[in-house]
TIBA-496321 format. One record per residue (C-alpha): y, x, z; residue number from 1. Coordinates in Angstrom, 1 decimal. Layout:
BEGIN
<<Y; X; Z>; NUM>
...
This chain:
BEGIN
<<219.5; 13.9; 43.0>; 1>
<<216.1; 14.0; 44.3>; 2>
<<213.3; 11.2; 43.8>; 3>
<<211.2; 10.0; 46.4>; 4>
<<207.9; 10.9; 44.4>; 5>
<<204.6; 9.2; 44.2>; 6>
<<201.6; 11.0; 42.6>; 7>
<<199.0; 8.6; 40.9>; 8>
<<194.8; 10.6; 41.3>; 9>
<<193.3; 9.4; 38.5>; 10>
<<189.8; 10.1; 39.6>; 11>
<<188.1; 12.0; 41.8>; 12>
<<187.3; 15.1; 39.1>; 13>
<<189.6; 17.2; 41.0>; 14>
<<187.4; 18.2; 43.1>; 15>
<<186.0; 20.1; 40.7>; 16>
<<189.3; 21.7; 40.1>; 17>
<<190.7; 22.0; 43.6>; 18>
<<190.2; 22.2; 46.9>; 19>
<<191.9; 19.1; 49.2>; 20>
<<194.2; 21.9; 50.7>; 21>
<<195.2; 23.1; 47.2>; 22>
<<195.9; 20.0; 45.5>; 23>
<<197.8; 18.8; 48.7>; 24>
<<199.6; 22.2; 48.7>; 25>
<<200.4; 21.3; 45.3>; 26>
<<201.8; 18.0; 45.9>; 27>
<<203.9; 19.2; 48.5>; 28>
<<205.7; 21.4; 46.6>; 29>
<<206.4; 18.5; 44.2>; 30>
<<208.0; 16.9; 47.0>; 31>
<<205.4; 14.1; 47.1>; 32>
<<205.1; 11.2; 49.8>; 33>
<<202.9; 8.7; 48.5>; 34>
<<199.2; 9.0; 46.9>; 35>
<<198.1; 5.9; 44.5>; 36>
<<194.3; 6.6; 44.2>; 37>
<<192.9; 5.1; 41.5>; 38>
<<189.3; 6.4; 41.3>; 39>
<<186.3; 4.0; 42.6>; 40>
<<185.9; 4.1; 46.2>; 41>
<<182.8; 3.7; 48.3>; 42>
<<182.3; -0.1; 49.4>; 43>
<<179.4; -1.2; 49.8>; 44>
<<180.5; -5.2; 49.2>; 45>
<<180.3; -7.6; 52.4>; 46>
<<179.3; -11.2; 50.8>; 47>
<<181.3; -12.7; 53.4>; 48>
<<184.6; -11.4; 51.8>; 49>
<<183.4; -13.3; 48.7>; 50>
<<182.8; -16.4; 49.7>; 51>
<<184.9; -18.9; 47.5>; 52>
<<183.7; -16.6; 44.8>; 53>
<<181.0; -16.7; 42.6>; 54>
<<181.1; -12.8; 41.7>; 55>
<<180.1; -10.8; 43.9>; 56>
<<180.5; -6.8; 43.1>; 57>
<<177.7; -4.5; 42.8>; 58>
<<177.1; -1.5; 45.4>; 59>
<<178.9; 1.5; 44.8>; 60>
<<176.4; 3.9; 42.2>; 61>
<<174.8; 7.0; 44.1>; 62>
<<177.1; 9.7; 42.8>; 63>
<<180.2; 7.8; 44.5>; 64>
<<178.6; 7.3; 47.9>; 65>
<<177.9; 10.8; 47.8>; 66>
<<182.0; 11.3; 47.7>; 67>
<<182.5; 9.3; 51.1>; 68>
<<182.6; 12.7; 53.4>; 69>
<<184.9; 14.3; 50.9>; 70>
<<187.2; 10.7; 50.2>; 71>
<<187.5; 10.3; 53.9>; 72>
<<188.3; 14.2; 54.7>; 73>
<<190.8; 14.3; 52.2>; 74>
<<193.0; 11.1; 52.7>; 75>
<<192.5; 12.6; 56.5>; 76>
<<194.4; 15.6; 55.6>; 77>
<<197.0; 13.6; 53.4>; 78>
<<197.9; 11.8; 56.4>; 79>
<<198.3; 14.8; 58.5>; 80>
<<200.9; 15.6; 56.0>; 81>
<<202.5; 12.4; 55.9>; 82>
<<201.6; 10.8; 53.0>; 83>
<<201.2; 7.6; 52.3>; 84>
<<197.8; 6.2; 50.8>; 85>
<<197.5; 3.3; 47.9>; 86>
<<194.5; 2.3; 45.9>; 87>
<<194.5; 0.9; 42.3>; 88>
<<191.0; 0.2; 42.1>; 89>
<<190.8; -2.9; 43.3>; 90>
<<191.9; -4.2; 40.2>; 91>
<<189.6; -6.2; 38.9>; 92>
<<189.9; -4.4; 35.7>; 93>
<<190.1; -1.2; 37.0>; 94>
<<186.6; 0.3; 38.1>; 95>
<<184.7; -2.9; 38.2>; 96>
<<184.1; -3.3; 35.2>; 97>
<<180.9; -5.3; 35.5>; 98>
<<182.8; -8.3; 36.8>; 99>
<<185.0; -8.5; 34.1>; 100>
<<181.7; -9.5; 31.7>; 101>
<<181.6; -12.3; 34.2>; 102>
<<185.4; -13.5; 34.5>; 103>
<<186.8; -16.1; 32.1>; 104>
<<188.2; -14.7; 28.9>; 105>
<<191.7; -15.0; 27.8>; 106>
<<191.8; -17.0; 24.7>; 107>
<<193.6; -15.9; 21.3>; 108>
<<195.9; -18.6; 18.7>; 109>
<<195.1; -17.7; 15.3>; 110>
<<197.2; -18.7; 12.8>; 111>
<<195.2; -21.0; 11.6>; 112>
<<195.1; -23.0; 14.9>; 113>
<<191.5; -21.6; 15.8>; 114>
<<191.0; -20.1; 19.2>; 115>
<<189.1; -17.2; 19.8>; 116>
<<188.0; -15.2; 23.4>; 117>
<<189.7; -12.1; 23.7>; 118>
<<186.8; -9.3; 23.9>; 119>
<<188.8; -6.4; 26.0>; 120>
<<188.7; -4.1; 29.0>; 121>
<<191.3; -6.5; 30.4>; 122>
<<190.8; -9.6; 28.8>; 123>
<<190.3; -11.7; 32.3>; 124>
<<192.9; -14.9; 32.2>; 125>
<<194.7; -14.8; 35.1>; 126>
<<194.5; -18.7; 35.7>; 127>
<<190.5; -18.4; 35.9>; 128>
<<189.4; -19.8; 39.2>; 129>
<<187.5; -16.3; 39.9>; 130>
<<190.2; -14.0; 39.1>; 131>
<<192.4; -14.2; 42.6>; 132>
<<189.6; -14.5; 44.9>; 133>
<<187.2; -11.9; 43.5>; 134>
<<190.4; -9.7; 44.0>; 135>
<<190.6; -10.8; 47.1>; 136>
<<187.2; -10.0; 48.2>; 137>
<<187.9; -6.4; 46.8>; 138>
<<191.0; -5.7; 49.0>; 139>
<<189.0; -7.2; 52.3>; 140>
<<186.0; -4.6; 51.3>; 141>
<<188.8; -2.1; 51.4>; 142>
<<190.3; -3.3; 55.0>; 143>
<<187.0; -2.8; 56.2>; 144>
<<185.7; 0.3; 54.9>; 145>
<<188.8; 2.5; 54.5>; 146>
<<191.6; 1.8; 57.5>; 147>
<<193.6; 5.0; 55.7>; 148>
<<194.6; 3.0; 52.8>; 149>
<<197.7; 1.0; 53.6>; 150>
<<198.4; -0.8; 50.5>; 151>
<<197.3; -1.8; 46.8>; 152>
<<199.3; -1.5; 43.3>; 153>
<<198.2; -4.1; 40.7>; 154>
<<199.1; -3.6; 37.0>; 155>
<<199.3; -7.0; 35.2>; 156>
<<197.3; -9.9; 34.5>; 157>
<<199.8; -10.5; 32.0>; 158>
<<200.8; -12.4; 28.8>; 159>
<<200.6; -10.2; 25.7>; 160>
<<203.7; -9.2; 24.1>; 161>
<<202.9; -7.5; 20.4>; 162>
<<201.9; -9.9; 17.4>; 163>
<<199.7; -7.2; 15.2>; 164>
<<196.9; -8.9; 15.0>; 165>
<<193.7; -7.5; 16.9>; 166>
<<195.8; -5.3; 18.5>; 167>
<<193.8; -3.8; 21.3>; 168>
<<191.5; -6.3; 20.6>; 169>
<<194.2; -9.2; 20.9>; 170>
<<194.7; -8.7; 24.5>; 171>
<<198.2; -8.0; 24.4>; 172>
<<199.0; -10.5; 21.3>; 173>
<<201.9; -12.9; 21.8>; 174>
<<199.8; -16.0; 21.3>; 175>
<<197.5; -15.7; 24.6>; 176>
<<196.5; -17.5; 26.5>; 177>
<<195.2; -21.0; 24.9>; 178>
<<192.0; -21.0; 27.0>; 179>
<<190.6; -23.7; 29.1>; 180>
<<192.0; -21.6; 32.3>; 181>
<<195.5; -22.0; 31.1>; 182>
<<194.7; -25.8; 30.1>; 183>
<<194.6; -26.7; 33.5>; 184>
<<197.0; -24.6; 34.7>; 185>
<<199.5; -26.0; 32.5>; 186>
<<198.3; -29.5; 33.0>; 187>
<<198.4; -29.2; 37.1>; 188>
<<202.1; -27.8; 36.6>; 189>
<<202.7; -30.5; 34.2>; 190>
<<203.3; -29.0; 31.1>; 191>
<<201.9; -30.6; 27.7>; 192>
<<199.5; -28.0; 27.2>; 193>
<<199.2; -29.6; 23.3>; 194>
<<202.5; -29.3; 23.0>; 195>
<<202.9; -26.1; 24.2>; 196>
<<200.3; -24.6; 21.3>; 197>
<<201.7; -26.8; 18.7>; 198>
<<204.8; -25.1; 19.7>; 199>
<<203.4; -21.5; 19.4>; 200>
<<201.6; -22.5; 16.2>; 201>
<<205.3; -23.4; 14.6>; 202>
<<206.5; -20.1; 16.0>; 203>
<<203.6; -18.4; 14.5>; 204>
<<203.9; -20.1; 11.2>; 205>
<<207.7; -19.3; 11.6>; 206>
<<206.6; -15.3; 11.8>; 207>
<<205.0; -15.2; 8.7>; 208>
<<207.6; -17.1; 6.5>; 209>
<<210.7; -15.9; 7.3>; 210>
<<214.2; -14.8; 5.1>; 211>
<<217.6; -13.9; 5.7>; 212>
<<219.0; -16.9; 5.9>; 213>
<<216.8; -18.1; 9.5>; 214>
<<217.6; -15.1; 11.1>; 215>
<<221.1; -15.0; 10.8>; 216>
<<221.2; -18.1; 11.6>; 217>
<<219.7; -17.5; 15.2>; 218>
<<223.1; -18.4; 17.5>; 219>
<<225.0; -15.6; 19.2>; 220>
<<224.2; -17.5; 22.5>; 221>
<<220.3; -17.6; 22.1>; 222>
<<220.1; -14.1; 24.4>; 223>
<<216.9; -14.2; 26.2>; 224>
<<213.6; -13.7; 24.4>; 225>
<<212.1; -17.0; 24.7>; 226>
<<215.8; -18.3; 23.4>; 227>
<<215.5; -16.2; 20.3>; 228>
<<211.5; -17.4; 19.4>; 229>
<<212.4; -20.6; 20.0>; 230>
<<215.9; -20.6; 17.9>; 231>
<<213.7; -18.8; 15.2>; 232>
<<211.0; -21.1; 15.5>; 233>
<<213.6; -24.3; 15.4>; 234>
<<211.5; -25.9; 18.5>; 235>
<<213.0; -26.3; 22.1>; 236>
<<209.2; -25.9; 23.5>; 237>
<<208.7; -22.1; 22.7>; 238>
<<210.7; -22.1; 25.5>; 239>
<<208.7; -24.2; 27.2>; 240>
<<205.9; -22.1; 26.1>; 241>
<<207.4; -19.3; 28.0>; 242>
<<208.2; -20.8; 31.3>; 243>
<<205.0; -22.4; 31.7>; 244>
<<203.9; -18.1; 31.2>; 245>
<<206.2; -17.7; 33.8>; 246>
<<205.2; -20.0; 36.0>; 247>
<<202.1; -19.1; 35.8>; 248>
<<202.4; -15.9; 36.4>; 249>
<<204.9; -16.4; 39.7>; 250>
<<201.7; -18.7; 41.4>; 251>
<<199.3; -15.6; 40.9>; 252>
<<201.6; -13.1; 42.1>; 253>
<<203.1; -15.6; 45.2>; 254>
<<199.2; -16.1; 45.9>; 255>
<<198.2; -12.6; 45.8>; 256>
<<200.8; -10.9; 47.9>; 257>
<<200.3; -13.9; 50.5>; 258>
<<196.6; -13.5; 50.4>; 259>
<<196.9; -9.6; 51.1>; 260>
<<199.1; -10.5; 53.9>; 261>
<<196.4; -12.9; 55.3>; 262>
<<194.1; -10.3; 55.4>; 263>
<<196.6; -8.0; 57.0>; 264>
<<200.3; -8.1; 57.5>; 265>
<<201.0; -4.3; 57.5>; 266>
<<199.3; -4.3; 53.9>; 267>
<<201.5; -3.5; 51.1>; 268>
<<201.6; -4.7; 47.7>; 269>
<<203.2; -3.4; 44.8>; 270>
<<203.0; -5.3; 41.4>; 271>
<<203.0; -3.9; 37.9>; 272>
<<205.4; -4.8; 35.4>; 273>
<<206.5; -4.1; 31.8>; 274>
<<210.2; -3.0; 31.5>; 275>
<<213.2; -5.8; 31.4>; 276>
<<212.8; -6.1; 27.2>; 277>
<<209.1; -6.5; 27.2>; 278>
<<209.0; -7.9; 30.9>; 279>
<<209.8; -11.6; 30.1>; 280>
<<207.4; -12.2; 27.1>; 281>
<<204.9; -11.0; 29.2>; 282>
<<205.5; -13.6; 31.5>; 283>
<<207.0; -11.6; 34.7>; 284>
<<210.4; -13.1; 35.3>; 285>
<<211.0; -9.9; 37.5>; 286>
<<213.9; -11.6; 39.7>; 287>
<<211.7; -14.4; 40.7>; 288>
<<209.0; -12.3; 41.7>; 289>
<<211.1; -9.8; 43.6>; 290>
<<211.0; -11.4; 46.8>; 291>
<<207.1; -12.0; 46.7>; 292>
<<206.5; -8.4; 46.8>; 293>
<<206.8; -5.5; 48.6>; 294>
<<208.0; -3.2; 45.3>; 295>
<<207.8; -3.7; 41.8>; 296>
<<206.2; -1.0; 38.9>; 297>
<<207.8; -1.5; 35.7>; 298>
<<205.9; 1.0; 33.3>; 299>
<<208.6; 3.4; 32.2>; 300>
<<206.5; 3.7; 28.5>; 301>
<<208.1; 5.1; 25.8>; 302>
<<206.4; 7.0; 23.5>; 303>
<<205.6; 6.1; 19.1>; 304>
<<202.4; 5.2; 18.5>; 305>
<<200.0; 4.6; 21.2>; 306>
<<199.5; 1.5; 23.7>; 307>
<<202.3; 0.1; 25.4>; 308>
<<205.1; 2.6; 24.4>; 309>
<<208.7; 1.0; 23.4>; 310>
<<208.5; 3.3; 20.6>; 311>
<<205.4; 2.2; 19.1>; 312>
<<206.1; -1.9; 20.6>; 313>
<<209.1; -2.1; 18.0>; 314>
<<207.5; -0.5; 15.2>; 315>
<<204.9; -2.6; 15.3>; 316>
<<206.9; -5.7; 15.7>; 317>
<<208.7; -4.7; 12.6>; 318>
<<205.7; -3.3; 10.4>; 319>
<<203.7; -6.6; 11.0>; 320>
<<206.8; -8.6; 10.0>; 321>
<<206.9; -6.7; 7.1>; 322>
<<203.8; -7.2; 6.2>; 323>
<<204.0; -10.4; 6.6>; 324>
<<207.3; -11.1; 5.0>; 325>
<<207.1; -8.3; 2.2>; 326>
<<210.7; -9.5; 0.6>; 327>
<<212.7; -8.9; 3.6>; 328>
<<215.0; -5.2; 4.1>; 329>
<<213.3; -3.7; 6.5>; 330>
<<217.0; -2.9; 8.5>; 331>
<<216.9; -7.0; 8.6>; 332>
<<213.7; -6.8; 10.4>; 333>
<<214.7; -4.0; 12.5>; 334>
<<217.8; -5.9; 13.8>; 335>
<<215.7; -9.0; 14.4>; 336>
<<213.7; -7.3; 16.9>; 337>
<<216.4; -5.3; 18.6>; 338>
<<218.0; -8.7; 18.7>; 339>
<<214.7; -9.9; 20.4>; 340>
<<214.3; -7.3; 22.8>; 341>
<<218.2; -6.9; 23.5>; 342>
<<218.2; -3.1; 22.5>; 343>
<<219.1; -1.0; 19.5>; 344>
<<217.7; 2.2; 18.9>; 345>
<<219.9; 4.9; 18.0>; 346>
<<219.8; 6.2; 14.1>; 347>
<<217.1; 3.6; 13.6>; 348>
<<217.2; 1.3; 9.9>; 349>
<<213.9; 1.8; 8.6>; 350>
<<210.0; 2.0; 9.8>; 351>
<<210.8; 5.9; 8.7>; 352>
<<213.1; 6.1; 11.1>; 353>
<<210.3; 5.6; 13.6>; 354>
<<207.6; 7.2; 12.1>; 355>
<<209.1; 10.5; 12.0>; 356>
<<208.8; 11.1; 15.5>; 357>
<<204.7; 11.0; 15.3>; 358>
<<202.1; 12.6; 12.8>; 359>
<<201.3; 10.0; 10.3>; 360>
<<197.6; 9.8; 10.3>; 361>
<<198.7; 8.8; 13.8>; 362>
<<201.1; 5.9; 13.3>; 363>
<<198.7; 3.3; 13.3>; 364>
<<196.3; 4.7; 16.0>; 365>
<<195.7; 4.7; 20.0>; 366>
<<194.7; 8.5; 19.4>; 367>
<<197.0; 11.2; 21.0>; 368>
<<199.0; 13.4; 18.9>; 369>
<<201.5; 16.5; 19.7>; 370>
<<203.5; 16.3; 16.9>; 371>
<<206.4; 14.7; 15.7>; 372>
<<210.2; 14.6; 16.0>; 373>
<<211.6; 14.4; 19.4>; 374>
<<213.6; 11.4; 20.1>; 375>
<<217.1; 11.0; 20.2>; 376>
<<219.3; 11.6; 23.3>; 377>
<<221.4; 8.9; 23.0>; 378>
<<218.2; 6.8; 23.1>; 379>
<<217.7; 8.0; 27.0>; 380>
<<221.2; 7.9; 27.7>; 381>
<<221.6; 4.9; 26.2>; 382>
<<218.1; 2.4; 26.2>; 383>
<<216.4; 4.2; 29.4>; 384>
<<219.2; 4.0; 31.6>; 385>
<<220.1; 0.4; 31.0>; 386>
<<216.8; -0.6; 31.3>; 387>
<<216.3; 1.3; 34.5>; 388>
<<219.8; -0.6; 35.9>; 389>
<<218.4; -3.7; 34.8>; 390>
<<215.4; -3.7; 36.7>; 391>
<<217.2; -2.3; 39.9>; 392>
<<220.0; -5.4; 39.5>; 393>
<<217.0; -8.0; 39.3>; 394>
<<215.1; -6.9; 42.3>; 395>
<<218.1; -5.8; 44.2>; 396>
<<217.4; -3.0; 46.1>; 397>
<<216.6; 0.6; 44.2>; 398>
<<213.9; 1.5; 47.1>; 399>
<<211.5; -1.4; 46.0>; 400>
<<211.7; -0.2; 42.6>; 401>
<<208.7; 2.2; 41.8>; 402>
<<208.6; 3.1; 38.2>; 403>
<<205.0; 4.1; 36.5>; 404>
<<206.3; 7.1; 34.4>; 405>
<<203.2; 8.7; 32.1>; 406>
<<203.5; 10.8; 29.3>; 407>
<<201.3; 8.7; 26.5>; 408>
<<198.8; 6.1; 26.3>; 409>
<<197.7; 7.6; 23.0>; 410>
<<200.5; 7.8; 20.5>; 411>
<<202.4; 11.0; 20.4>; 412>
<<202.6; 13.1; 23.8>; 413>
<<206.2; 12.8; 25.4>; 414>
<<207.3; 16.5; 25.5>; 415>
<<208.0; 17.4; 29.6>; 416>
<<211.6; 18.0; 28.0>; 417>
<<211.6; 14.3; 27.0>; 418>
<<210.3; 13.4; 30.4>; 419>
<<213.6; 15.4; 32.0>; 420>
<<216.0; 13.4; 30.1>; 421>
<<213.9; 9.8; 30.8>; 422>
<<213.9; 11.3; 34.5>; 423>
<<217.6; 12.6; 34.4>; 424>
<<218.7; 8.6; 33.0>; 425>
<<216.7; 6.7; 35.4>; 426>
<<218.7; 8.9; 38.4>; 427>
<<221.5; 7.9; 36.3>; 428>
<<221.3; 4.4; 36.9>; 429>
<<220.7; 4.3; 40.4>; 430>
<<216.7; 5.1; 40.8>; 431>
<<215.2; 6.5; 43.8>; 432>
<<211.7; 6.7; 43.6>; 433>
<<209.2; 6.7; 41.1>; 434>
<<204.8; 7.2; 40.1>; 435>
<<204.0; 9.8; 38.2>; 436>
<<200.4; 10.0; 36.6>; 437>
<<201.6; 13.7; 35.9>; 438>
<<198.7; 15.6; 34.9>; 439>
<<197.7; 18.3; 37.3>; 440>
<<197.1; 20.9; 34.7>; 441>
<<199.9; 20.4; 32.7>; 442>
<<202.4; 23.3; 33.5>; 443>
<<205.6; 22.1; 31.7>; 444>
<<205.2; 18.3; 33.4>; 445>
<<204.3; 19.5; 36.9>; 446>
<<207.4; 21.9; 36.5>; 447>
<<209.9; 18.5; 35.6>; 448>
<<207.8; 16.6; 38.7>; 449>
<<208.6; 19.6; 40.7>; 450>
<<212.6; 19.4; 39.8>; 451>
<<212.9; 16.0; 41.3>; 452>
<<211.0; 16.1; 44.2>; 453>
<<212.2; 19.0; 45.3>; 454>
C-alpha cells in the first residue's frame, strides 16, 4: 500500500544543493503531495496583527529577505505541481527565537518543593497570556505576506513526560508546570492549584522511595497513566494533576485552531502530538482534541538514546528509578514502566537490554551515533503497529492522522531498514499518510520514502 507522503524542508540550505526543479523532481518521484516548510520566512511584522500582544517580532535579518524572489518562485512551482504548502515556523519556538527570551517560563517541582524557571529552547508555558496571541500575530503576518501557504503544523506546548532530572534542561520533566501561568489557569478552571502540587510532590516523593511491595500492589484496573501515578502515589489528585494538564491543554488547542479559522476559514491546522503511551502525560488527551483540528502529528520517535525516542523515554524512566531506588531488580523497574506506558518491549529485562542497541559513550547523550544493535522485529510488529491503530481509533478517521516520522533526535540513527519495518507496521494498522523529515542526501532513507510514495 502506498502512503500519501508529506516532505518536511528543514531550511532553506537546499538551495545550495539543488535547484527548485531538481528538488521538486525529486519529491515527485517520492510520490510527495504536501511541503511542511519549516525555515524562517520573510515577514516583515504588521503591529496591527499584534495588538493584544505585548511582543512584537523583529524584522526578518537581511540574508532572509534576500530569499523572497527565490521562496516565492519555488512554492510557485510546487503549486504548479500540485502540492500542497504548510509552514512550521510560526511556532513560537521555532525561528523566533528572540520572543521566547520574552515569553513566560514554564516552571520546574523540585523535589524539595522549590520551583525553579525552566531555561530551554522551548520552555514558553502554554497558559502565559502572550503565548496564543503572539502566535497568532505570526500566522496573520503569514496570511498577509504569503497567500501560497495554506496551513500551519504546531508541535507542542506540552507537559513534560521524562523524570531525569535536568533533562533537556527540565523542559520535558514530569513535574512542569507549577508557574504563576498555570496558577491561574488552574484556579480559573477551578482546580486547587495547592493541592494539585502537593499532589505531585507525594508522587515525586513516591518515585524516589519505592519497593516491591507498592508496585505490585498497583490494581489490575488502574490502566491509564495518570491511574497508575496516582495508585502509586496513594493520592486520588495525581489524577487530578493530570486532567487539569489536560484541560489545559484542550483550551489552547480549542483556541488556536478557532483563532486560525478567524483569520481565515480555508486555513488549516494540524497539531503535534506525542504517541498514545507518552501522549497523555503530556497532557494531549488525543480524542478530545480530535475534533478541534484539522489532522493530528503524533511523532512516530523511536530510536535509544537521544530526545524524545521510545527507546531512550523507557530507559531513562527505568535508569532514574534505579538510581533512585538502588535496591530494586531492575526487571521490577522495567515492568513498572511498561505497566505505565501500557507496552512491553520484546526480549527486554534489564537496562542492558536497552543499551545494546546504542554505543555506550552514547547512552546518556543527545549526540548522534551509528552504531548499535538493531531492534527487534517483533518490537515493530508488535509496539509500532498498536500504537499507530491507537491513534487512528482516537481520532477516527486514518486521513487526519499525519505521523512525524524522523530518523533520530540524537541517540542512535534508525537504520532506513528500521524505518521500512516502522513504515511497513504503520500501513499495517490502517495508516495513510504520513511527514517525513527524510534527509535529502541520505540514499538508503530517500530509497524507503521512495517505496511508499510511489
Amino acid at each position: 500500500m502506498s502512503l500519501t507522503t508529506w516532505f518536511m524542508v528543514r531550511n532553506w540550505s537546499f538551495f545550495e544543493q539543488f535547484s527548485a526543479t531538481e528538488l521538486l523532481d525529486r519529491l515527485d518521484q517520492a510520490g510527495v503531495r504536501g511541503l511542511v516548510c519549516t525555515g524562517a520566512l520573510p515577514l516583515e511584522p504588521n503591529p496591527t496583527h499584534y495588538v493584544d500582544c505585548p511582543i512584537t517580532p523583529q524584522a526578518p535579518a537581511a540574508e532572509i529577505a534576500a530569499l523572497a524572489p527565490a521562496i516565492r518562485a519555488f512554492f510557485r512551482a510546487a503549486r504548479d505541481r500540485g502540492m500542497r504548502l504548510f509552514t512550521y515556523n510560526t511556532n513560537p519556538h521555532a525561528g523566533a527565537v528572540q520572543a521566547y527570551g520574552q515569553l513566560p517560563p514554564k516552571h520546574v517541582l523540585r523535589p524539595d518543593q522549590s520551583l525553579a524557571a525552566v531555561e530551554s529552547y522551548w520552555a514558553a508555558c502554554a497558559n502565559g497570556h502572550s503565548f496564543l496571541p503572539y502566535y497568532l500575530g505570526r500566522i496573520r503576518d503569514v496570511q498577509s505576506h504569503w497567500p501560497e501557504i495554506e496551513g500551519f503544523i504546531t508541535d507542542g506546548p506540552e507537559f513534560g513526560y521524562e523524570i531525569t532530572p535536568g533533562f533537556m534542561n527540565d523542559n520535558w520533566s514530569l513535574f512542569t508546570c507549577f508557574g504563576p501561568c498555570c496558577q491561574r489557569a488552574a484556579s480559573s478552571a477551578n482546580y486547587d492549584f495547592d493541592e494539585l502540587k502537593r499532589a505531585a510532590s507525594a508522587l515525586s516523593n513516591k518515585l524516589h522511595n519505592l519497593n516491591v511491595a507498592t508496585l505490585e500492589a498497583i490494581p489490575t484496573s488502574a490502566q491509564t497513566a495518570a491511574e497508575v501515578l496516582a495508585a502509586l502515589a496513594g493520592d486520588p489528585l495525581v489524577e487530578q494533576w493530570f486532567a487539569f494538564k489536560s484541560a489545559s491543554i484542550a483550551t489552547y488547542v480549542r483556541d488556536l485552531c478557532q483563532g486560525v479559522k478567524d483569520i481565515d476559514p480555508k486555513l488549516q491546522m494540524g497539531i503535534g502530538a506525542r504517541l498514545p503511551a507518552f501522549a497523555p502525560l503530556s497532557g494531549y488527551d488525543l480524542p478530545r482534541l480530535a475534533p478541534l483540528a484539522d489532522f493530528v502529528l503524533p511523532k512516530i520517535y523511536l530510536w535509544m538514546g537521544g530526545v524524545d525516542g521510545l527507546y531512550g523515554t523507557v530507559y531513562r524512566w527505568a535508569k532514574t528509578l534505579k538510581d533512585w531506588n538502588p535496591d530494586l531488580p531492575e526487571d521490577v523497574l522495567l515492568q513498572f514502566v511498561f505497566k505505565l506506558f501500557g507496552f512491553v518491549l520484546p526480549h527486554v529485562h534489564s537496562l542492558a537490554d536497552l543499551t545494546r542497541h546504542i554505543e555506550p559513550p552514547h547512552q546518556d547523550t543527545t549526540t548522534a551515533t551509528y552504531l548499535g544493535e538493531p531492534l527487534p522485529r517483533r518490537f515493530f510488529s508488535e509496539i509500532v503497529e498498536t500504537q499507530v491503530r491507537q491513534v487512528i481509533e482516537w481520532i477516527g478517521d486514518a486521513q487526519r492522522v499525519r505521523p512525524w516520522f524522523d530518523d533520530q533526535h540524537g541517540g542512535r540513527v534508525l537504520t532506513p531498514h528500521e524505518l521500512d519495518l516502522a513504515l511497513a507496521a504503520a500501513v499495517a494498522a490502517g495508516l495513510a499518510t504520513y511527514l517525513t523529515r527524510c534527509p535529502l542526501e541520505d540514499r538508503g532513507w530517500w530509497e524507503v520514502t521512495m517505496k511508499y510514495g510511489s
